[in-house]
Structures are given as structure tokens and as C-alpha cells.
C-alpha positions in Angstrom: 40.6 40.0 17.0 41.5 39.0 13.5 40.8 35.1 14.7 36.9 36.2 15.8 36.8 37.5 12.7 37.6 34.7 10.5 35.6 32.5 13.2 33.0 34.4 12.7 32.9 34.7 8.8 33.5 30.5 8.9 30.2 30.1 10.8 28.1 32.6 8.7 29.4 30.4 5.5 28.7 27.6 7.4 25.0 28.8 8.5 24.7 29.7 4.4 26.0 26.2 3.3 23.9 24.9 5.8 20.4 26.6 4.4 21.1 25.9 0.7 21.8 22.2 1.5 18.1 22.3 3.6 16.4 24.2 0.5 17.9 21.6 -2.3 16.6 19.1 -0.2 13.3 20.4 0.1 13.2 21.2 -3.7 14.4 17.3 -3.9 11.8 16.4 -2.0 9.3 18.0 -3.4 10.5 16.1 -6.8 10.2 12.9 -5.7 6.8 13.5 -4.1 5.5 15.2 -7.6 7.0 12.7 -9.6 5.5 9.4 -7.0 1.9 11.1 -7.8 2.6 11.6 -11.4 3.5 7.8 -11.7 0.3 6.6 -9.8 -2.3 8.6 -11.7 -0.5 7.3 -15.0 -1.4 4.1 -13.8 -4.8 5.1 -12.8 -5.5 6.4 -15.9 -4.9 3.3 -17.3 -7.3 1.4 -14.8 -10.2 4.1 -15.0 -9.8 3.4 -18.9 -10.6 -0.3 -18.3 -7.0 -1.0 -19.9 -6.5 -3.3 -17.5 -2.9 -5.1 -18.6 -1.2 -1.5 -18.9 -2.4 -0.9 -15.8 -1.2 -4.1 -14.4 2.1 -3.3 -15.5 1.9 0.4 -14.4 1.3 -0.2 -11.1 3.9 -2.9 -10.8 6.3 -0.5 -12.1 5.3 1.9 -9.5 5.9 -0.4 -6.4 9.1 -1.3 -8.0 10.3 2.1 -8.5 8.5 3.8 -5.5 9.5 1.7 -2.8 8.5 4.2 -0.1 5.7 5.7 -2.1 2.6 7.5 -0.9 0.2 5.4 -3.0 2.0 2.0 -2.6 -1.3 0.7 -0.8 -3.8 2.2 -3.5 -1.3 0.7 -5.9 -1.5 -3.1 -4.5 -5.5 -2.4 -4.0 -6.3 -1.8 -7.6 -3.7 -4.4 -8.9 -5.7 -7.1 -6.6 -9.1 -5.7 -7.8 -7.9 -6.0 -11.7 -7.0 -9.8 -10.8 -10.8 -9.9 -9.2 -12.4 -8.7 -12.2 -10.6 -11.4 -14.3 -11.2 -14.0 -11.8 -7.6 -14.7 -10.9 -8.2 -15.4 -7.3 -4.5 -16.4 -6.5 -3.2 -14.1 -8.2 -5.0 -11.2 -5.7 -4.4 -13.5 -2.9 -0.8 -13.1 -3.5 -1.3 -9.4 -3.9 -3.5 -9.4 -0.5 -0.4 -11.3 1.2 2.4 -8.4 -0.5 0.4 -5.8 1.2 -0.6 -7.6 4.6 2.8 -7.8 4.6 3.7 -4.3 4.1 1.1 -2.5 5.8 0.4 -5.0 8.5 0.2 -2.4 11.6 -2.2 -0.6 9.0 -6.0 -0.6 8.3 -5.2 -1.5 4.7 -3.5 -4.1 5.2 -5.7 -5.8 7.4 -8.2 -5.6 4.9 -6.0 -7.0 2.6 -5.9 -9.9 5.4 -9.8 -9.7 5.0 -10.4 -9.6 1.0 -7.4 -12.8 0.7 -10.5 -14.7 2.7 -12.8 -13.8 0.4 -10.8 -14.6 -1.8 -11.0 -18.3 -0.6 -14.3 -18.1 -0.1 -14.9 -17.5 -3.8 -12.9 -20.1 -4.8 -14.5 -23.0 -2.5 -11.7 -23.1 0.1 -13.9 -22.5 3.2 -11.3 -23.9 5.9 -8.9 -21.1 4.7 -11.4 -18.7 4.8 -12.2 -19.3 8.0 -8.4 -19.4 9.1 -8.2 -16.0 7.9 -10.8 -14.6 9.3 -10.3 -16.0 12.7 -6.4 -15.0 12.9 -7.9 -11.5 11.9 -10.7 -11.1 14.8 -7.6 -12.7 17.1 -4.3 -10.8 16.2 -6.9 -7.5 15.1 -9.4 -7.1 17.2 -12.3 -4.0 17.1 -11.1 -3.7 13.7 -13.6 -3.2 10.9 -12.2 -6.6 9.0 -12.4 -8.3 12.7 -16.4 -7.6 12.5 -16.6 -8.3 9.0 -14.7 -11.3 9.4 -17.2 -12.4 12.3 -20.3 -12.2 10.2 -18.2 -14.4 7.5 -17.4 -16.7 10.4 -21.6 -17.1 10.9 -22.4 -17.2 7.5 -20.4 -20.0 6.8 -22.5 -21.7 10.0 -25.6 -21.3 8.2 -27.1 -24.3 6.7 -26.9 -24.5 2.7 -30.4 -25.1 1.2 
């Protein structure tokens, strides 16, 4: 009897153990999810400010820190549109590439695919362009950057006047 007893007060200390560790982790979690928000918007600010540099360095900070981050695609998105407003077309081609990369098997980052070819397209490179948008409508197909990248495809047919 006395060893059911001790077995049975080790598994209720167990079972307690057990359910703090769960709750500290949820209380952890709920950290790191506060604290990955808090980060982004600071950066956001920044960007809805039109202080463009800090945000540049904001949200690099950000994907360096968060490296599983909720906002890591909103992150790369307005880094390449800063680099778009200051014309620095390979600059958001590389950031288009980061976040193909990352977010490949994602909507995102096949429109990442898609703006990198716009990208070329703005800067006079119309084979590339075209590359890109024809490994997107082959390797994404029925996506909205595969019909985008379609129409790009036909525009670049037309005749220049």
C-alpha cells in the first residue's frame, strides 16, 4: 500500500510539473508572438512615415532576428517596394529572389517570382522577363502571377510604335 501511495503522489507531481511546463510555454509563446508584431509595426511605422532608410534597416533587422516570423513575407514586400520607389531595381530583384526562395510553395512568393520580372521589364531586360514569366505559368500554373505573367508574355508581342 505505502508503494501506490508514493506511485501515486509521483504521478500527480508529475501531472503538476507537467502543466506548469505547458503554461510557461504558452506564456513564452505568447512573448515571442507579441514581441515579432511589436518589431514589424516599428518598422512600419517607419515606412508609413516615408522614412524610408530606417525602415530599410528595420525590417532587415526583423528577418534577421525573426527568422520564423509571422510578418517575414510583409517584411521582404515592403523592403522590395522601398528599393522600387528609389529605383533600385536589383536591389528588389534580390529581395524578390530572398522571398521566392522562402515562400516558394506560397502565393507570395510566387509573386515575388512575378514583380522580379517586372522588375526586368523596367529595366530593359525583356529576355529575362520573359524567362520569368514563363517558368512561372510552367512550374505555377492557375496562379494569379501565371495569368498575369501571360498577358506580360502578349504584351511584349505587341508591336512598338
Amino acid at each position: 500500500m505505502y508503494f501506490f501511495r508514493k506511485l501515486f503522489f509521483c504521478i500527480i507531481i508529475i501531472s503538476l510539473s507537467l502543466q506548469l511546463v505547458a503554461q510557461e510555454n504558452s506564456e513564452e509563446s505568447g512573448l515571442r508572438k507579441a514581441s515579432d508584431r511589436m518589431r514589424f509595426d516599428n518598422a512600419l511605422q517607419f515606412y508609413n512615415l516615408k522614412k524610408y532608410e530606417e525602415a530599410l534597416k528595420h525590417f532587415n533587422e526583423y528577418l534577421e532576428v525573426y527568422y520564423n516570423g509571422n510578418y517575414r513575407s510583409d517584411a521582404y514586400r515592403y523592403i522590395a517596394e522601398i528599393y522600387l520607389q528609389k529605383f533600385r531595381y536589383l536591389d528588389a530583384i534580390d529581395i524578390y529572389d530572398r522571398m521566392f526562395r522562402e515562400f516558394s510553395n506560397d502565393e507570395s512568393g510566387v509573386n515575388a517570382c512575378y514583380s522580379k520580372g517586372i522588375c526586368y521589364l523596367k529595366m530593359g531586360y525583356e529576355n529575362q522577363a520573359r524567362d520569368v514569366f514563363n517558368y512561372i505559368m510552367s512550374s505555377h500554373p492557375g496562379t494569379k502571377a501565371a495569368v498575369n505573367s501571360e498577358i506580360q508574355i502578349e504584351l511584349l508581342k505587341l508591336p512598338i510604335k
